[in-house]
C-alpha positions in Angstrom: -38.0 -25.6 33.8 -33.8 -25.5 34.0 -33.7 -25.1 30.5 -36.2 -22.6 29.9 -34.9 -20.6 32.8 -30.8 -20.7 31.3 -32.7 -20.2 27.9 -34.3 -17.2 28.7 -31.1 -15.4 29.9 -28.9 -16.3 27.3 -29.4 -13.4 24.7 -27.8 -10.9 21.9 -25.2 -8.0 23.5 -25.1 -10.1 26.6 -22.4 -11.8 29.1 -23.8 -14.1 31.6 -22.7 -15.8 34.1 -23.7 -18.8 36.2 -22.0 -19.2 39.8 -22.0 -19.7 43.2 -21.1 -16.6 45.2 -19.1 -19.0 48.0 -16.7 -20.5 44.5 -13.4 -19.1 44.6 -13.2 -19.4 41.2 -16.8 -17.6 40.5 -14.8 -15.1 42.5 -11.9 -14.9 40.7 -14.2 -14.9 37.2 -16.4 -11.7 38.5 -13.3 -9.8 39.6 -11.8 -10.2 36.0 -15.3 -9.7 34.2 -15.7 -6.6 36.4 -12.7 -4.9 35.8 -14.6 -3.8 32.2 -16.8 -1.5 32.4 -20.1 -3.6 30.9 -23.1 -1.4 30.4 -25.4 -2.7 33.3 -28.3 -4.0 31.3 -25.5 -6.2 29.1 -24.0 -8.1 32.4 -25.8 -10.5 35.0 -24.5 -12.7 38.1 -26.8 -15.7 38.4 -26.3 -17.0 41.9 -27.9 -20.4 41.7 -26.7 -21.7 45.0 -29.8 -21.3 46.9 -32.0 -22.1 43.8 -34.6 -25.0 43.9 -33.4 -26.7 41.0 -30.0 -26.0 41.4 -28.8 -29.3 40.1 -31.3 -29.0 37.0 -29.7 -25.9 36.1 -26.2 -27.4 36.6 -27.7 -30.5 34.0 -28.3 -28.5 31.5 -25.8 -26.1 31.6 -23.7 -29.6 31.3 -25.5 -30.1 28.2 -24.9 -26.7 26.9 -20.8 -26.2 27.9 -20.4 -29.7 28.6 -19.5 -28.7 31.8 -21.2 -29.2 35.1 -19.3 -26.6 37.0 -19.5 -23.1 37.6 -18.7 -20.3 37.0 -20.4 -21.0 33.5 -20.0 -18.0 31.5 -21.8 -17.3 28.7 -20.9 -14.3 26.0 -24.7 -14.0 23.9 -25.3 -17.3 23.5 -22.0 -18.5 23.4 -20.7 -20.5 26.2 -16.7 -19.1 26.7 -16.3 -21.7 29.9 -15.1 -21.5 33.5 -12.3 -19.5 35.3 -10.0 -21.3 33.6 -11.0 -20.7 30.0 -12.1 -16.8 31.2 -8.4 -16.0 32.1 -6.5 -16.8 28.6 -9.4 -14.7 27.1 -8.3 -11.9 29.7 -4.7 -11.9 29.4 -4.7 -12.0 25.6 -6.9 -9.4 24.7 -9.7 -11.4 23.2 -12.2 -10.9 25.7 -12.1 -7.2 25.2 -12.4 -7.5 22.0 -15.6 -10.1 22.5 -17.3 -7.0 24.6 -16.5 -4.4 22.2 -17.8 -7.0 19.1 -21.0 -7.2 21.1 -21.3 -3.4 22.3 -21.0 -4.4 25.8 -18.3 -1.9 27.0 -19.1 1.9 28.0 
């Protein structure tokens, strides 16, 4: 059920992100991915803290990013990485241009 649920919001012209709205660093991620102005329908917050099968999710996203932790951000279908990975992209330039390649942005 985890991986059909991740599967199924994973798609073309789409960033997604996986978090916990109480992480500091899911904090930090949405306050740099929300500086850009993403069209609405190409940008989604999935809080799983409260879900059921929370720790499902969290086992496949493993398998997906090789990652357990969140934030888990995903650009289409492509797994970018956590805070960490998110702020390089940022600071460089590239994750603009990853938006724009996708037709994201405004």
């Amino acid at each position: 059920m985890a991986k059909s649920f991740v599967d199924s919001k994973l798609r073309a012209g789409k960033v997604t992100v996986f978090e916990k709205v109480s992480c500091p660093f899911c904090v930090r991620a949405k306050t740099i991915i929300n500086k850009y102005k993403i069209r609405g329908e190409c940008l989604e917050f999935i809080n799983i803290a409260d879900m059921d099968n929370m720790s499902s999710v969290q086992d496949y996203l493993c398998q997906l990013s090789g990652e357990r932790t969140v934030p888990r951000i995903f650009i289409e279908k492509e797994c970018i990485g956590g805070c960490s990975d998110l702020v390089p992209l940022d600071s460089s330039g590239e994750l603009e241009k990853r938006l724009k390649s996708i037709g994201a942005l405004e």
